[in-house]
C-alpha positions as CSV (number, residue, x, y, z in Angstrom):
1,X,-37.2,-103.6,-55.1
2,X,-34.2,-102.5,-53.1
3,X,-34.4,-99.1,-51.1
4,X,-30.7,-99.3,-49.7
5,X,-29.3,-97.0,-52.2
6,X,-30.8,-94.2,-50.7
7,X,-29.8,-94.6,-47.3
8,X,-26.4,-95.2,-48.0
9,X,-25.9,-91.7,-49.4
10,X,-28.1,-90.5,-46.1
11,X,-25.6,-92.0,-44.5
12,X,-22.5,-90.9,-46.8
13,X,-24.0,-87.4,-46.6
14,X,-24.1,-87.4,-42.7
15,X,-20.8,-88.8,-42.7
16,X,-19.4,-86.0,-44.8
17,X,-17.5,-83.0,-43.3
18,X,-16.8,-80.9,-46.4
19,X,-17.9,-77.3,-45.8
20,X,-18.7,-77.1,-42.3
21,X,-15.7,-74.7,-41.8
22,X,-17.6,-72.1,-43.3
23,X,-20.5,-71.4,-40.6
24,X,-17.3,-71.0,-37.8
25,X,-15.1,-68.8,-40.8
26,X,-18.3,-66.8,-40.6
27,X,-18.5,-66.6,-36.5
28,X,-15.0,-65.8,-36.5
29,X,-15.0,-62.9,-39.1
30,X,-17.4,-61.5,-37.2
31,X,-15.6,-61.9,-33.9
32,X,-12.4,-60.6,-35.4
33,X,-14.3,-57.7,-37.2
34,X,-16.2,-56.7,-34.3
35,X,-12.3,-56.7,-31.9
36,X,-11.0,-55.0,-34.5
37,X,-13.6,-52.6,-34.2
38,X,-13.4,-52.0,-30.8
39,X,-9.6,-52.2,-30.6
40,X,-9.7,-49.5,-33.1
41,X,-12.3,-47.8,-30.4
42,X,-10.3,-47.8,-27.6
43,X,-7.6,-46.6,-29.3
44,X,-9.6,-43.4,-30.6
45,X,-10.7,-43.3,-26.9
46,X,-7.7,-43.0,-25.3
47,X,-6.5,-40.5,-28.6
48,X,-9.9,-38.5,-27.3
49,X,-9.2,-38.2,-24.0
50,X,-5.5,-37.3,-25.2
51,X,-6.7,-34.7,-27.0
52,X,-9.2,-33.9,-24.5
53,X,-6.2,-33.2,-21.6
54,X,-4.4,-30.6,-24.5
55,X,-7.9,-28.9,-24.6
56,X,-8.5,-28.5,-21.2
57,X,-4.6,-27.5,-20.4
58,X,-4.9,-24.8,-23.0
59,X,-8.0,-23.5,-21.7
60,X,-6.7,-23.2,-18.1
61,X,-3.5,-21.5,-19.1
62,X,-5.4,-18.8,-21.1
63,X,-7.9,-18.6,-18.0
64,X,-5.5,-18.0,-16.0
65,X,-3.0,-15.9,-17.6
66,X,-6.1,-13.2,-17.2
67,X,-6.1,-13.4,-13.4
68,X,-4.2,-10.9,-12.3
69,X,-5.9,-9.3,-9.6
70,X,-8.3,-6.9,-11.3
71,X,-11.5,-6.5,-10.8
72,X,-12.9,-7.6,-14.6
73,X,-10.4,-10.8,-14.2
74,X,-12.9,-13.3,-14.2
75,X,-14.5,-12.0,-17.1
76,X,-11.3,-11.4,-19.3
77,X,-10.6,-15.6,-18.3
78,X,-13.8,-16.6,-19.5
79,X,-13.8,-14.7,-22.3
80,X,-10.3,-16.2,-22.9
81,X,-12.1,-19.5,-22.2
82,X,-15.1,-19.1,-25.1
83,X,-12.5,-17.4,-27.8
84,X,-11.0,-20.2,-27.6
85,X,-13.7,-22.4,-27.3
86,X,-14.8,-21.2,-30.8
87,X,-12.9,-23.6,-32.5
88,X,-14.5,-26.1,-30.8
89,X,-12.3,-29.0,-32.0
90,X,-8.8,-30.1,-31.6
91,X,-7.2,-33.2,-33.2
92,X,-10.1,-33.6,-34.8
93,X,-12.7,-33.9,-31.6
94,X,-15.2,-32.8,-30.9
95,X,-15.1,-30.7,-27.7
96,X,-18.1,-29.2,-25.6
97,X,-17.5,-26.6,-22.5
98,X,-19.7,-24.3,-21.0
99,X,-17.5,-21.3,-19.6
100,X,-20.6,-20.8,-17.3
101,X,-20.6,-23.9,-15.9
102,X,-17.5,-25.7,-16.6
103,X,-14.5,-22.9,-15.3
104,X,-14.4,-22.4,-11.5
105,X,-12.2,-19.9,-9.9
106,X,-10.6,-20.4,-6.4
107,X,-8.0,-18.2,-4.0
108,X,-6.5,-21.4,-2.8
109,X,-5.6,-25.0,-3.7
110,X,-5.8,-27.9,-1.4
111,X,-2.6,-28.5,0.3
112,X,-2.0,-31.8,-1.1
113,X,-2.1,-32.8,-4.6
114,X,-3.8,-36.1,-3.2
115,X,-6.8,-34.1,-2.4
116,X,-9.0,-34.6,-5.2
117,X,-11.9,-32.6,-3.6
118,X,-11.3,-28.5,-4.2
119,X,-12.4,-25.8,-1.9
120,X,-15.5,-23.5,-2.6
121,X,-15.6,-21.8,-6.0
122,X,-15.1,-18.3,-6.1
123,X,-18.2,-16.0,-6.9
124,X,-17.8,-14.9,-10.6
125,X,-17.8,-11.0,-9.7
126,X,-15.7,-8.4,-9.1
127,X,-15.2,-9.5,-5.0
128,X,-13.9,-13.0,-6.6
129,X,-12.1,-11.3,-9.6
130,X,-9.4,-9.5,-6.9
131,X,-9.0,-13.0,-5.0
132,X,-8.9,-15.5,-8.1
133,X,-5.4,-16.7,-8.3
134,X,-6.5,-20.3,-10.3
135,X,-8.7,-21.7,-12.7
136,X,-10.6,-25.0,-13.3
137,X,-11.6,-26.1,-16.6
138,X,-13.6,-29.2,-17.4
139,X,-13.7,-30.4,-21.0
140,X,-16.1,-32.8,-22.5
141,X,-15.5,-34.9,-25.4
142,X,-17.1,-37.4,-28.1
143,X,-16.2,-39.9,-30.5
144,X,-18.2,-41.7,-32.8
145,X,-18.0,-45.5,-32.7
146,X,-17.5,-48.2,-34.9
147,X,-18.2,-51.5,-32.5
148,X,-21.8,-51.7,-31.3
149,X,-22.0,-51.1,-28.2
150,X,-25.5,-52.0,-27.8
151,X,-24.0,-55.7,-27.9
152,X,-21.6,-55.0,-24.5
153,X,-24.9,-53.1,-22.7
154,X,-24.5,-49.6,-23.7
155,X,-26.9,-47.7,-25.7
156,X,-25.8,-45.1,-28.3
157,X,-23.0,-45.0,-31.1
158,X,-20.2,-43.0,-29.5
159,X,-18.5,-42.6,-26.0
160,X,-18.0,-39.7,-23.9
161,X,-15.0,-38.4,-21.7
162,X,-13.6,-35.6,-20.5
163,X,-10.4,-34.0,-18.8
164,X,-9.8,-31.6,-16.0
165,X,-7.2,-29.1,-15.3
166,X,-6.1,-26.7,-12.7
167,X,-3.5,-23.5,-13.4
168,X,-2.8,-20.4,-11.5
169,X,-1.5,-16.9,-12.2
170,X,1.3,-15.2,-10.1
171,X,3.7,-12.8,-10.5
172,X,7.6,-13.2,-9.3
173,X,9.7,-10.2,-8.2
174,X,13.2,-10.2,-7.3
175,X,16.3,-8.4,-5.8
176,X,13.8,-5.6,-4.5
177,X,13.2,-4.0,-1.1
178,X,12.0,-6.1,1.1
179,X,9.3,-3.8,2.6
180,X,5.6,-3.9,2.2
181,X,3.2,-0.8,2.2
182,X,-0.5,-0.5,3.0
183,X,-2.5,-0.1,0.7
184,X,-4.8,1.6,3.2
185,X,-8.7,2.0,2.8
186,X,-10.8,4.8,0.9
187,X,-14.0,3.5,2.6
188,X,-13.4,5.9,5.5
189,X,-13.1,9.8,5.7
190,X,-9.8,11.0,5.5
191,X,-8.2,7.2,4.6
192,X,-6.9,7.0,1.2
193,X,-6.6,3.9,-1.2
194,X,-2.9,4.1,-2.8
195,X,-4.3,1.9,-5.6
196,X,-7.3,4.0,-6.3
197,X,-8.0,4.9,-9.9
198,X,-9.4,7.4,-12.4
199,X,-12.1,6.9,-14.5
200,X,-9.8,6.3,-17.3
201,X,-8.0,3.3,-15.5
202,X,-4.9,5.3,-14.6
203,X,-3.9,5.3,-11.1
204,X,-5.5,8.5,-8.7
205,X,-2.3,9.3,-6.8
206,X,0.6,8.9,-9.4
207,X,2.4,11.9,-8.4
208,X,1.6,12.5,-4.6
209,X,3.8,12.4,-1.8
210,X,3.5,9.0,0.4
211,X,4.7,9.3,3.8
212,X,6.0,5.8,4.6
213,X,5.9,5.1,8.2
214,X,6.0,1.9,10.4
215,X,3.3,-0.3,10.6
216,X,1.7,-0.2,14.1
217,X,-0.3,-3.4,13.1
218,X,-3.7,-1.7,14.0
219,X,-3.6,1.9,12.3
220,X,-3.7,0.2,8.5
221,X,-3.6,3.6,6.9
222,X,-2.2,4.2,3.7
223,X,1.6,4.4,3.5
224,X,2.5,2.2,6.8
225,X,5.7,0.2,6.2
226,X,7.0,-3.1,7.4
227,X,9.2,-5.9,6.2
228,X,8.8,-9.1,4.1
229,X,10.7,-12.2,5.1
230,X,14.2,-11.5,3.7
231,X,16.6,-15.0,4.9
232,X,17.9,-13.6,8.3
233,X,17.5,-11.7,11.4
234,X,18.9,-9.1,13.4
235,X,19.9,-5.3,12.6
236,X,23.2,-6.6,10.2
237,X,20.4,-9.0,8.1
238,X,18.4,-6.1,7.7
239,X,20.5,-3.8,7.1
240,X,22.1,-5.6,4.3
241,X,18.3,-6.6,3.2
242,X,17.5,-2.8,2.6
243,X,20.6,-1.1,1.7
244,X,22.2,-3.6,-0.6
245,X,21.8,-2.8,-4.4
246,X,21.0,-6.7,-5.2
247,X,18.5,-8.1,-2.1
248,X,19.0,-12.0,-2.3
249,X,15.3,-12.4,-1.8
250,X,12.3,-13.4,-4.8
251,X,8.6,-13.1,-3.8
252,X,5.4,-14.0,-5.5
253,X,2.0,-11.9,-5.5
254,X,0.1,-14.9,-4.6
255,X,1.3,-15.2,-0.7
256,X,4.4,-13.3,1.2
257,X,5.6,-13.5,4.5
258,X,5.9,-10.9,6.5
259,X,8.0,-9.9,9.8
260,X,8.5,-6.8,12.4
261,X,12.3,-4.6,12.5
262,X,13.5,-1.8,13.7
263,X,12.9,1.2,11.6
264,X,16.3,3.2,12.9
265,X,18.7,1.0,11.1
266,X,16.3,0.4,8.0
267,X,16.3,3.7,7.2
268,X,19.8,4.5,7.6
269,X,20.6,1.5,5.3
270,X,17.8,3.1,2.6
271,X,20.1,6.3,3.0
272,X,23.0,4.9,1.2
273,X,20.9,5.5,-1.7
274,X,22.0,9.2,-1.4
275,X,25.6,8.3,-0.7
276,X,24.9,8.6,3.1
277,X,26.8,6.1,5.3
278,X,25.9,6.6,9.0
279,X,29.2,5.0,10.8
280,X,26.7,2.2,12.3
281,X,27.0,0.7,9.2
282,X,30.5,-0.1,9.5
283,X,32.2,-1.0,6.0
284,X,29.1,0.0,3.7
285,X,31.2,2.9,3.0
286,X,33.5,1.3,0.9
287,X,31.3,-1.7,-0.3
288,X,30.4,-1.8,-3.9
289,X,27.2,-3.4,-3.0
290,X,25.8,-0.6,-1.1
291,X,26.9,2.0,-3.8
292,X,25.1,5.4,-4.3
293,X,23.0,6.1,-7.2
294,X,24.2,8.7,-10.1
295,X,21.9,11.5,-8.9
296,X,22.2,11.6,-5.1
297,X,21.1,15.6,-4.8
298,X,19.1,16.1,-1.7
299,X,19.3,19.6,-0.3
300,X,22.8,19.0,1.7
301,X,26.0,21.7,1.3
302,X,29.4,20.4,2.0
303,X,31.5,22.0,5.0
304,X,33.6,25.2,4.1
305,X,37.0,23.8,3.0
306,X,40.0,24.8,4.9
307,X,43.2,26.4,3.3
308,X,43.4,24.9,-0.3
309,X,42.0,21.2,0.5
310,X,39.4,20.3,-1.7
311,X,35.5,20.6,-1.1
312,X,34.5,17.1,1.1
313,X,31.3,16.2,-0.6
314,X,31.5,12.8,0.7
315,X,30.4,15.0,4.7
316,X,27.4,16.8,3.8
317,X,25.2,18.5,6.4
318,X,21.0,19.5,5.5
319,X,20.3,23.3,4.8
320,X,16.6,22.6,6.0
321,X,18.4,23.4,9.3
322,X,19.9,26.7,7.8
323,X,17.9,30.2,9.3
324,X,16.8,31.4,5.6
325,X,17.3,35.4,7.7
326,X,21.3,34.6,7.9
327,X,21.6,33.7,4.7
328,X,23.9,37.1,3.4
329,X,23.9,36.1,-0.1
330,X,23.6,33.4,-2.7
331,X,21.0,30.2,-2.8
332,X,21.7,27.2,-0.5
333,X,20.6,23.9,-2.1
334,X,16.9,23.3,-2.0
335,X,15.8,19.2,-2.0
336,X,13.2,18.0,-4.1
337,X,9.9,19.4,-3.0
338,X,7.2,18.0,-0.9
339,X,3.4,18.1,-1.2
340,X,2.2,21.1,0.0
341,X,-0.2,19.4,2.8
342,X,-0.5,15.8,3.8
343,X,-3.7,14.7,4.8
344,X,-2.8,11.4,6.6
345,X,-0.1,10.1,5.1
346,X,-0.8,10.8,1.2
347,X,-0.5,14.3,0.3
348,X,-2.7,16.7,-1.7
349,X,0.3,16.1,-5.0
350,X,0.7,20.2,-4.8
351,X,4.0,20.9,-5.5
352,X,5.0,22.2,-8.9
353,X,5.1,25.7,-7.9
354,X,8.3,24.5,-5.3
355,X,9.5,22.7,-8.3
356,X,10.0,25.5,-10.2
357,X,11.7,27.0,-6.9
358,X,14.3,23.7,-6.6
359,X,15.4,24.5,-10.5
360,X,15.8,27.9,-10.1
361,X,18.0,28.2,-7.4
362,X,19.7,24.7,-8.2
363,X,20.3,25.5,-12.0
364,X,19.2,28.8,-12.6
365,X,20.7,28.2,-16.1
366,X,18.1,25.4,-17.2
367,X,15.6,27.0,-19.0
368,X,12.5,26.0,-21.1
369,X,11.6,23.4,-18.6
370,X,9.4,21.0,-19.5
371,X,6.0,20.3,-17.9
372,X,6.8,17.5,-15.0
373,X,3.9,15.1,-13.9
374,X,6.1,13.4,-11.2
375,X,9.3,14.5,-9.3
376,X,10.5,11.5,-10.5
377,X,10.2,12.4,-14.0
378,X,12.5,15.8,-12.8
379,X,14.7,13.8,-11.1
380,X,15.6,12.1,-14.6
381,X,15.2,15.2,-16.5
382,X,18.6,16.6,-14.1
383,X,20.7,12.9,-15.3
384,X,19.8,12.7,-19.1
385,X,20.4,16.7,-19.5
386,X,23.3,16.3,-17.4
387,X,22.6,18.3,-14.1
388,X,23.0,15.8,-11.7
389,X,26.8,16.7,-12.1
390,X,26.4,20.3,-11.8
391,X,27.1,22.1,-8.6
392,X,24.8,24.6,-7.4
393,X,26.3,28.0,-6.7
394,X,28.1,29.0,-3.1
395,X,26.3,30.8,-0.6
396,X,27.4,33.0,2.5
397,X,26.0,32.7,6.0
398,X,26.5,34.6,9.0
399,X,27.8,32.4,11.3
400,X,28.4,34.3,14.0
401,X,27.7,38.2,15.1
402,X,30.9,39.3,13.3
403,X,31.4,36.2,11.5
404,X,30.3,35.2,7.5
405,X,31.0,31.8,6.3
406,X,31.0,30.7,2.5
407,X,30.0,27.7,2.1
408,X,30.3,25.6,-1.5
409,X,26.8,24.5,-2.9
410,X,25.7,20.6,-3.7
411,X,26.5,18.0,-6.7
412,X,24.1,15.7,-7.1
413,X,26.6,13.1,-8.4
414,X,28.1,10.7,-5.5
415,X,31.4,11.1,-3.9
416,X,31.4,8.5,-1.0
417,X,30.5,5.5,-2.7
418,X,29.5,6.0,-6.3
419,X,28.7,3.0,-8.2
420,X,32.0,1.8,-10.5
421,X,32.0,0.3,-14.4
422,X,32.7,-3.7,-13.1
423,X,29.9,-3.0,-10.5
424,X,27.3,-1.7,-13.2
425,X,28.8,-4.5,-15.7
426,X,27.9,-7.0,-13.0
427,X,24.5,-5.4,-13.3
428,X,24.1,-5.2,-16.9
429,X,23.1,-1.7,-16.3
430,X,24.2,1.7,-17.8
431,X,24.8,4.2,-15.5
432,X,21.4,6.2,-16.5
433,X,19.3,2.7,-15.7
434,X,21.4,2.4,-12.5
435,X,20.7,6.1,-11.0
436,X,17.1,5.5,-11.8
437,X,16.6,1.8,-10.1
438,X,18.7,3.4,-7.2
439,X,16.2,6.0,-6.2
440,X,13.3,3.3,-6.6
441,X,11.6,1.3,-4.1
442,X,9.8,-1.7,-4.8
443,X,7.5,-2.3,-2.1
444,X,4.8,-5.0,-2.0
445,X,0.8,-3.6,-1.8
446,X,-1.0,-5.2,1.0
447,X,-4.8,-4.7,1.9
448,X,-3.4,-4.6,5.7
449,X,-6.7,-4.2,7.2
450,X,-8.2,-7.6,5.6
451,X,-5.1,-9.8,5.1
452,X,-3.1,-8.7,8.5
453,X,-2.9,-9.8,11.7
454,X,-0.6,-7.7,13.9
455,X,3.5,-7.5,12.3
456,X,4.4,-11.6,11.6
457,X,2.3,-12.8,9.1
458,X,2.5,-15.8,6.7
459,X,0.8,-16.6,2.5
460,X,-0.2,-12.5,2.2
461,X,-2.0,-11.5,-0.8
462,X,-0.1,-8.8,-2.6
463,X,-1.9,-6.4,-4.7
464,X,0.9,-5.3,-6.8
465,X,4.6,-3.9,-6.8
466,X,4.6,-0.1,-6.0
467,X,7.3,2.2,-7.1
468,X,8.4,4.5,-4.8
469,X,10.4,7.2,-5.7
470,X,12.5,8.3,-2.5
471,X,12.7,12.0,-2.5
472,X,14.8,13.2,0.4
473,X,16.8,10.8,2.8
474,X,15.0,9.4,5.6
475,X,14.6,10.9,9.1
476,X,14.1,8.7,12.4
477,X,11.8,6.5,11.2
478,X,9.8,7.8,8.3
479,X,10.7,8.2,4.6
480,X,9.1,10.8,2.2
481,X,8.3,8.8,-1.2
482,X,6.2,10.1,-4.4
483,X,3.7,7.3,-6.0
484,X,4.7,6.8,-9.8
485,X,2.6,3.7,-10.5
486,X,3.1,-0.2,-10.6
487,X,5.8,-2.0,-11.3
488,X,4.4,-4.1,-14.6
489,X,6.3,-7.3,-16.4
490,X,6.3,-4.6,-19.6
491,X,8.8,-2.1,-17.7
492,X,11.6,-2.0,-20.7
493,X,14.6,-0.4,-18.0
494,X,13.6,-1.9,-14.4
495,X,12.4,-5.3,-15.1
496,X,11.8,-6.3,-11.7
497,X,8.4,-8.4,-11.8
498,X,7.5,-11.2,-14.0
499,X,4.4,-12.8,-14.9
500,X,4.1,-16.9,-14.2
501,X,1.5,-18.7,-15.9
502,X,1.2,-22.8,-14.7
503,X,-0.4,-26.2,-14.3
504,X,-1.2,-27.2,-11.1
505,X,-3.4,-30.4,-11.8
């Protein structure tokens, strides 16, 4: 009996390689499924953390676009932060941040962008709120896997990331006054706080007179004045700093520099505001760029006119010097008031009874006044009901024992230097918006007695952009101002400040 058959197909069948393509097809698909998988992975990975970047971004800018200072700023950018956050999913993520834990406020950045460590968060109340000038957001993200990654040594279905980003809030103001005012301190008796409110979140001394005098660098009261930074130095810098109708300079709330000057020539360049031209300022007088407002009445009669010349109302002299028992007859021209008493340097805001004494005697005409709250608002009642043009009535004076002198009374509208068409062109002004931005000052808010150190100071803190409006010209080395409020990035006519929203990191 043979038994060789059998081993020759043992043999044949060892011998046979049909088929044994398919156990390394099978290894393969699942090598090629499983990198397809995780190709596809990574790619939703870095599409996450894409997406992740966008969502943090967004959240910082709405953060801090709410930092403005205020004492509730913190809470406006988180509330920003969670509003937001109620989507909770962009590009299809899903997103997780916890305003509480995950958005840190800070006063300063570090100085290089190198630097990955940041300096100590901010506390979240209203102490941190007024310093908070950026916001850090952290955003945490998911995405669901399709490669197992139990088979590379990680446990789970889905990988994690997340995204950082840094932005801050300032506010940009240009071609303004180089000065700075204190905001001075209510915490003492006596001391006032210029950026004091009401209960109803208006500001306490809109309306009240502000003395503005020069900062001794140790007496931080409310109204001291000095000088930011403004590109030069010297009296002929300054003066062109203060008394020019376009400064050259921009600032930002978030840090300003600040220098000492002499107060003589500042304020004689600030009196070209009222068509004033003190011969030490040399060609100002005939300089486009230091032109007079449209409403430069202040209280000043011209010199009796000789023969038939015409009345000189570019040579003015103040009737405050005037003995009110020699005047014979008629009303000389009364300035704007002042506050009836000044305790330190802000006054008590009583003077509407003298108001009604300045539009009697000035236009005793104008009747049915309306109700003022500021000078300022009188000040444009006189241009847009056209007074400012008028001239007040002559007066007599005795002179001398035997002697009477008439003299003419005051126009409010310039005649050394008034402001032309190509000038206000140049400006993309009317006249109207020109004799109002004229009379303004713009002067930075500083908390002198935290954030300065004597005159020269460097990366100040600014509170906020005051407008002052300049009642009378300036004497010696003060100016008499009235408070009417904060300059704001929603001011439709002066449009001097601008809010800046950006990413740092």
């Amino acid at each position: 009996m043979s038994i060789s058959a059998p081993r020759g197909k043992a043999a044949r069948f060892r011998r046979d390689e049909k088929g044994a393509v398919l156990p390394l097809v099978a290894i393969m698909i699942v090598a090629i499924v499983g990198g397809a998988g995780m190709a596809l992975d990574i790619s939703r990975y870095y599409s996450t953390q894409s997406a992740l970047q966008k969502a943090a971004d967004a959240y910082a800018l709405a953060a801090a676009a709410e930092l403005d200072g205020g004492s509730d700023a913190i809470t406006r950018a988180t509330t920003a932060v969670a509003m937001m956050d109620a989507k909770n999913a962009i590009d299809n993520v899903l997103l997780s941040i916890d305003p509480a834990t995950s958005v840190q406020f800070y006063d300063t950045l570090p100085a290089s962008d190198d630097t990955s460590t940041m300096p100590t968060a901010l506390s979240k109340d209203a102490t941190g709120a007024k310093k908070a000038r950026f916001v850090e957001v952290t955003v945490t993200g998911t995405v669901s896997t399709l490669f197992p990654l139990q088979l590379v040594g990680f446990g789970g279905t889905s990988l994690g990331s997340n995204a950082r980003a840094v932005a801050g809030f300032t506010q940009v103001f240009c071609e303004v006054t180089p000065m700075y005012v204190c905001t001075g301190d209510d915490s003492a008796a006596g001391q006032e706080n210029i950026l004091a409110k009401n209960a109803d979140g208006s500001f306490k001394y809109v309306g009240r007179q502000i003395t503005l005098k020069p900062d001794p660098g140790s007496a931080q009261v409310a109204g001291n004045y000095g000088y930011l930074s403004y590109g030069g130095n010297g009296v002929p810098d300054l003066v062109e700093a203060l008394g020019t109708i376009r400064p050259k300079a921009c600032y930002t709330t978030t840090g300003v520099d600040t220098k000492t000057g002499n107060p003589q020539p500042a304020i004689r360049a600030l009196n070209t505001r009222f068509d004033i031209y003190d011969a030490s300022l040399g060609s100002a007088k005939n300089n486009q760029d230091y032109s007079a407002g449209g409403n430069v009445r202040k209280g000043y009669y011209p010199d009796a006119p000789k023969g038939n010349q015409p009345i000189d109302d570019c040579n003015t002299t103040s009737a405050a010097g005037l003995n009110p028992a020699s005047v014979v007859s008629g009303n000389p021209p009364v300035a704007l008031p002042l506050d009836s008493s000044m305790p330190v340097q802000v006054g008590n805001g009583g003077w509407s009874a003298s108001l009604a004494t300045y539009f009697s005697k000035n236009f005793p005409s104008a009747t049915n006044l309306p109700t003022f709250s500021t000078r300022f608002e009188a000040f444009q009642y006189e241009i847009t009901n056209g007074l400012a043009s008028t001239r007040t009535g002559n007066f007599v004076y005795q002179t001398g024992p035997s002697k009477q002198t008439t003299y003419p009374g005051e126009v409010g509208a310039a005649a050394c230097n008034p402001v032309n068409s190509s000038t206000l062109t140049s400006l993309n002004m009317t006249a109207t918006e020109f004799a109002v931005r004229r009379r303004l000052i713009y002067a930075a808010l500083i908390d002198c007695k935290n954030d300065m150190k004597g005159g020269k100071n460097t990366d100040v803190p600014v509170q906020g952009l005051a407008r002052l409006f300049v009642l009378r010209p300036g004497t010696n080395d003060s100016i008499d101002a009235e408070f009417v409020g904060v300059a704001t990035p929603n001011d439709s006519v002066e449009k001097v400040i601008k809010d800046m929203v950006q990413l740092y990191r």
